[in-house]
N, C-alpha and C positions, 0 to 999 in steps of 0.2 A: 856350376851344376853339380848334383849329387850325385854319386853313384850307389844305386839299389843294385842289390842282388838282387837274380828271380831264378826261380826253381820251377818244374816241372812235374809233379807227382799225381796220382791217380788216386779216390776217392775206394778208400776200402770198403768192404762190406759191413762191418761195424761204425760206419759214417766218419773213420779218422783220414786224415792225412799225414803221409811220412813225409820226413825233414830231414835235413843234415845232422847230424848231432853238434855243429856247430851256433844251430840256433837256442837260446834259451828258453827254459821253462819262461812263459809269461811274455817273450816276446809278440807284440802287435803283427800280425801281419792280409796280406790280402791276399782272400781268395777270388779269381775268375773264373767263371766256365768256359772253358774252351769248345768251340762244336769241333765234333770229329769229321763233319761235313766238309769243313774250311780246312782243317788240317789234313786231310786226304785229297784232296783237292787239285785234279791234275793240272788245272790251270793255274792255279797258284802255284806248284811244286816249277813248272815250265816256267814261270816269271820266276821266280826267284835261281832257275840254272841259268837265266839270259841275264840276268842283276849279276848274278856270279862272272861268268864269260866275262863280262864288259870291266867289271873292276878289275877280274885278271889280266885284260888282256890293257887297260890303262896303266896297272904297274908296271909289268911288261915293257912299253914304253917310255919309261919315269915320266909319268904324270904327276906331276906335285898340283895336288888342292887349291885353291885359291883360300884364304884368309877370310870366313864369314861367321856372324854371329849366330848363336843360339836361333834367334829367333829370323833369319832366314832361313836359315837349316832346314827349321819345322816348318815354313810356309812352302820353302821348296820340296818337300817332304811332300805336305798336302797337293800341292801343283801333281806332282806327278802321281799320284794315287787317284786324282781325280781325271788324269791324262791331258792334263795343258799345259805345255810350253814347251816340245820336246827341245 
């Protein structure tokens, strides 16, 4: 699997976006818009302190991961976003 950076930056009034200076002139890159509805989001910020709590509290424990592939990762990923299998 690859790993991309991603950046976060805000949309100037002259329609640019800033960057690290570590990216180059000419580099490809993507933009998304993000809604600030989802990012403010108290139910989303509340999930994501009980996502946090539970990993901490699994390290805490020495929780060692089980060994799974990519491509359950992301089905379990999806499972749980859509709330089945707790």
């Amino acid at each position: 699997m690859r790993n991309i950076p991603a950046f976060i930056s805000t949309v100037n009034a002259d329609r640019t976006i800033a960057l690290p200076e570590n990216i180059p002139v000419g580099a490809k890159v993507a933009v998304m818009v993000m809604s600030e509805e989802l990012e403010d989001s108290p139910e989303r910020r509340l999930r994501f302190e009980r996502v946090m709590a539970t990993i901490q509290a699994a390290i805490a424990e020495g929780f060692a991961a089980p060994a799974i592939s990519d491509r359950e990762l992301d089905s379990r990923i999806k499972m749980a976003r859509r709330g089945i299998g707790s």
